[in-house]
C-alpha positions as CSV (number, residue, x, y, z in Angstrom):
1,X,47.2,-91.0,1.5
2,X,48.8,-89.1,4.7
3,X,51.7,-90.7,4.3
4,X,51.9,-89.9,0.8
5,X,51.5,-86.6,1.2
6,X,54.0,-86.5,4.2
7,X,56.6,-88.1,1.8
8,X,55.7,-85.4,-0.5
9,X,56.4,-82.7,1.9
10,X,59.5,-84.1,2.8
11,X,60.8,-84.1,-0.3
12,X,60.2,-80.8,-1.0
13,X,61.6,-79.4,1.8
14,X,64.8,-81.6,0.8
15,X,64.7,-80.1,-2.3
16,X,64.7,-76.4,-0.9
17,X,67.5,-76.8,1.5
18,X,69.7,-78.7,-1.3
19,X,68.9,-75.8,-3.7
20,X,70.0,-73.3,-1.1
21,X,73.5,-75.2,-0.1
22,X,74.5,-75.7,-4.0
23,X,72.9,-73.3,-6.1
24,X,76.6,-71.2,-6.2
25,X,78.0,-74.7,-6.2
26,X,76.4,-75.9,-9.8
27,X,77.6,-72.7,-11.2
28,X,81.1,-73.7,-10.0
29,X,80.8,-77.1,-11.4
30,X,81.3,-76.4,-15.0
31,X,77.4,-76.9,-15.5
32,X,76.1,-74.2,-17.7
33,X,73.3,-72.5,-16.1
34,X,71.0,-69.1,-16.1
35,X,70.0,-68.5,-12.9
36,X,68.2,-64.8,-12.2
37,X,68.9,-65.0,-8.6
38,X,72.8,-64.5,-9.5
39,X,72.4,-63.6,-13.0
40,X,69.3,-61.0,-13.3
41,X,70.7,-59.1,-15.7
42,X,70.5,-62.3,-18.2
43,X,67.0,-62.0,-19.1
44,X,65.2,-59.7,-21.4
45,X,61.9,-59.1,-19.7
46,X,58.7,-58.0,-21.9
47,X,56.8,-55.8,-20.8
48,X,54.4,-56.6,-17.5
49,X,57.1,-58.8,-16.6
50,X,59.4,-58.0,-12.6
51,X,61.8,-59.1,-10.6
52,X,60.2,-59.7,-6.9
53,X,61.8,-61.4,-4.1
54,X,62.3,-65.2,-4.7
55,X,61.7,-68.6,-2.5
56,X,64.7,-68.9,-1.2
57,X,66.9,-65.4,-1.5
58,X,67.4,-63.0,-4.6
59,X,65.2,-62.3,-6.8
60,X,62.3,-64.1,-8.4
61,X,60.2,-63.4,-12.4
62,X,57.1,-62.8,-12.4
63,X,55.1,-62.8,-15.4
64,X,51.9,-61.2,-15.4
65,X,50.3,-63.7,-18.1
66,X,50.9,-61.5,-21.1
67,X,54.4,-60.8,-20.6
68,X,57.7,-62.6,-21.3
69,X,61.1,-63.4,-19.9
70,X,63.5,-64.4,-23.4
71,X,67.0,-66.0,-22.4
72,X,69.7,-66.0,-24.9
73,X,70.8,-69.9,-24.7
74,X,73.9,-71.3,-26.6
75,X,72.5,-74.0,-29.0
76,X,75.0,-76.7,-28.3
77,X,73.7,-76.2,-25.3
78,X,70.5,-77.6,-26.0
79,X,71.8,-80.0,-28.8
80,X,71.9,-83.0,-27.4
81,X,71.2,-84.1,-24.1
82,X,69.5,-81.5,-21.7
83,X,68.2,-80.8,-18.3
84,X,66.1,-77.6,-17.5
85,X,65.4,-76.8,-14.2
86,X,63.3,-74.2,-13.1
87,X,60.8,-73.9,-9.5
88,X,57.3,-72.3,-10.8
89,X,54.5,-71.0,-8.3
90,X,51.2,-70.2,-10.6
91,X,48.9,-67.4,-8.7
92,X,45.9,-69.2,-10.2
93,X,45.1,-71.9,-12.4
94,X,44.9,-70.0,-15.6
95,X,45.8,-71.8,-18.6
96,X,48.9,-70.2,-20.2
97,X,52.3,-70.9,-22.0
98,X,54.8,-71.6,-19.3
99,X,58.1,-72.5,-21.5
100,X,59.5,-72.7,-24.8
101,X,62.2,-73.7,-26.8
102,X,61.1,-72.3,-30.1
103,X,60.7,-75.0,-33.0
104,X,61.6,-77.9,-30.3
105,X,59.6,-77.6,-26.7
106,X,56.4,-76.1,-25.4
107,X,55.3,-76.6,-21.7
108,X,51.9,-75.2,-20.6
109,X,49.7,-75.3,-17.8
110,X,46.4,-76.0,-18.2
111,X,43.8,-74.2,-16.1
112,X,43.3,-77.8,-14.1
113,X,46.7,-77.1,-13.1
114,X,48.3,-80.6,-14.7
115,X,50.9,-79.6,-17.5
116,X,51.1,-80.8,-21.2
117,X,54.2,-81.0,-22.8
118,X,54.9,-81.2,-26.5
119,X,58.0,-81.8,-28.5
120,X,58.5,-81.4,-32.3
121,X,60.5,-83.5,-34.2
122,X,63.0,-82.9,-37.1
123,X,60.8,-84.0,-39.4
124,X,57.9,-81.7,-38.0
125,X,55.6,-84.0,-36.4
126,X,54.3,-83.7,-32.7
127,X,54.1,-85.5,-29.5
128,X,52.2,-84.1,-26.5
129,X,51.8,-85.9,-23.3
130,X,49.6,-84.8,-19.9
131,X,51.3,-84.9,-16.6
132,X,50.6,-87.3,-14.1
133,X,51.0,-84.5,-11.2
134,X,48.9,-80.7,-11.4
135,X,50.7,-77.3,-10.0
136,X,48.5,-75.5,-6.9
137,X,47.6,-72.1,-6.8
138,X,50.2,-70.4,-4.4
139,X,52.8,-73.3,-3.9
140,X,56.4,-73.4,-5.6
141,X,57.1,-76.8,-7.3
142,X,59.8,-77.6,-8.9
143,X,60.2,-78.7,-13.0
144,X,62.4,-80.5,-14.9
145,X,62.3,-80.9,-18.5
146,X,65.4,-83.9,-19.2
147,X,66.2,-85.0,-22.7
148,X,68.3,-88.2,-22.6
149,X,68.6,-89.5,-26.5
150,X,65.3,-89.3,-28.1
151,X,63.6,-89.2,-24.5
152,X,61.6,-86.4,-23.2
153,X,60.7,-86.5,-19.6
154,X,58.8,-84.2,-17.5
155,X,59.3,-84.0,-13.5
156,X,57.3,-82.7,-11.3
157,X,58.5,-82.4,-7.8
158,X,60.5,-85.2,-8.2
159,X,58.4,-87.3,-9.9
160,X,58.4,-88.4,-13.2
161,X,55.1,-87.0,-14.8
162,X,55.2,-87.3,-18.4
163,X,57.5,-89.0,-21.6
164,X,57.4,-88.2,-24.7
165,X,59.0,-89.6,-27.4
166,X,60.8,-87.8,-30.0
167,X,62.0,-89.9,-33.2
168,X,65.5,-88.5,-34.7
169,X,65.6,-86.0,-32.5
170,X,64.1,-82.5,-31.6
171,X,63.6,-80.3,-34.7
172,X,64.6,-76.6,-34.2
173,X,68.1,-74.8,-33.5
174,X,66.9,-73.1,-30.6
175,X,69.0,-70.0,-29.1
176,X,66.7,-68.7,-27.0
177,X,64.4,-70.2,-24.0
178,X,61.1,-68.2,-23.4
179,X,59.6,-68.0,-20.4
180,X,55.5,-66.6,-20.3
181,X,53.7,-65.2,-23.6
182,X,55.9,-64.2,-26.8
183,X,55.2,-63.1,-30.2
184,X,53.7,-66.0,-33.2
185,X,55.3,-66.0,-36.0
186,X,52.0,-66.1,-37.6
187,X,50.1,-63.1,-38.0
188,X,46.3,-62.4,-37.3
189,X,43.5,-61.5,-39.9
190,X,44.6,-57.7,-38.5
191,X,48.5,-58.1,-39.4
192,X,49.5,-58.0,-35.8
193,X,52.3,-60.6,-34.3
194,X,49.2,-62.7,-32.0
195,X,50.1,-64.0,-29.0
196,X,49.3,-66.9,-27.0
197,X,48.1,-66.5,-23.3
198,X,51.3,-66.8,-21.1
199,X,51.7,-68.3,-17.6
200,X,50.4,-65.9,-14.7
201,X,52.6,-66.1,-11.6
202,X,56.4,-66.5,-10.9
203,X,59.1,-69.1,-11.8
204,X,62.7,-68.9,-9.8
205,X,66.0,-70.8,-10.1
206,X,66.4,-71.3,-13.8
207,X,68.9,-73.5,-14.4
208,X,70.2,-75.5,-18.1
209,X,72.8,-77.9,-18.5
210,X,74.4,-79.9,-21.5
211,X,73.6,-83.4,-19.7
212,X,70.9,-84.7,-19.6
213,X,71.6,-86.2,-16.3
214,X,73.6,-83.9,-14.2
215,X,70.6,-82.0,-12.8
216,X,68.6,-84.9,-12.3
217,X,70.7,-87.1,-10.3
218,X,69.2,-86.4,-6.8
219,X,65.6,-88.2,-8.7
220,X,67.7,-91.3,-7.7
């Protein structure tokens, strides 16, 4: 178990310092990507939602589980085959909405930590699947949501941690990728937009690409 966890470790820190040699680099690469820590100005932040200092340099989002960072996104972007990218540090294990791509993708954290991720299909129906791995209070770990064909896979820290299968394809023509707690289109008995309970804490180093693949290459 030791030596698991020592692997683990390892391949964090690996992670980190390849992040902080090629984040620029990626950008450079013709690989489309958000990124706040050189891009902060491309995110529309609710309210309760800041910028603080990030993992590695630049600035970080933190959402403040009611608030909401909303990226404008290019929808041949996420048409076919994606990667999503993105390092997430939870202040507590409070269940809460961590990502969406409305109409195709939900990620949320459950307040055991472990993530459940759900894809909707063109013709409407649902597939949800539990991760393998949780988040911890306090620690960054990094996420990767990878559609390759009809493929859903979820990694965390390098792992593959959940799969779901998505038959003819994600439904949806998303534009936008939300970050934290966001308006329903459904209304309550009230007629108020309800919301649902957004991820508390902070995510960093957004990053999207066309291929499914390119981000995910150093999984080996």
């Amino acid at each position: 178990a030791k030596q698991a966890e020592s692997a683990k470790q390892a391949k964090l820190a690996e992670a980190l310092a390849a992040k902080q040699g090629k984040a620029k680099e990626v950008l450079l690469n013709g690989v489309k990507a958000l990124q706040l820590d050189y891009a902060s100005g491309s995110a529309t932040l609710t309210a309760g939602a800041s910028l603080v200092d990030g993992q590695l340099s630049g600035k970080a989002l933190r959402l403040d589980s009611a608030s909401a960072a909303i990226l404008g996104v290019d929808s041949s972007l996420v048409s076919g085959s994606f990667t999503i990218s993105f390092w997430a540090n939870p202040e507590k294990l409070e269940a809460g909405r961590l990502l969406r791509l409305p109409g195709s993708v939900e990620l949320r954290m459950e307040s055991s930590g472990f993530l459940t991720l759900e894809a909707t299909a063109k013709d409407g129906g649902t597939e949800r699947a539990t991760s393998l791995y949780p988040l911890a209070a306090g620690e960054w770990s990094n996420l990767r949501l990878s559609l390759e064909g009809t493929l859903l896979k979820l990694w965390v820290n390098g792992e593959q941690s959940a799969n779901v299968q998505v038959e003819g394809g994600l439904g949806g023509n998303p534009s936008m990728l939300v970050f934290g707690s966001y308006a329903e289109s459904a209304k309550s008995a009230a007629g108020e937009q309800e919301k649902a309970a957004g991820f508390l804490g902070m995510v960093d180093e957004i990053e999207i690409s066309s291929s499914g693949s390119a981000l995910a290459e150093d999984e080996g």
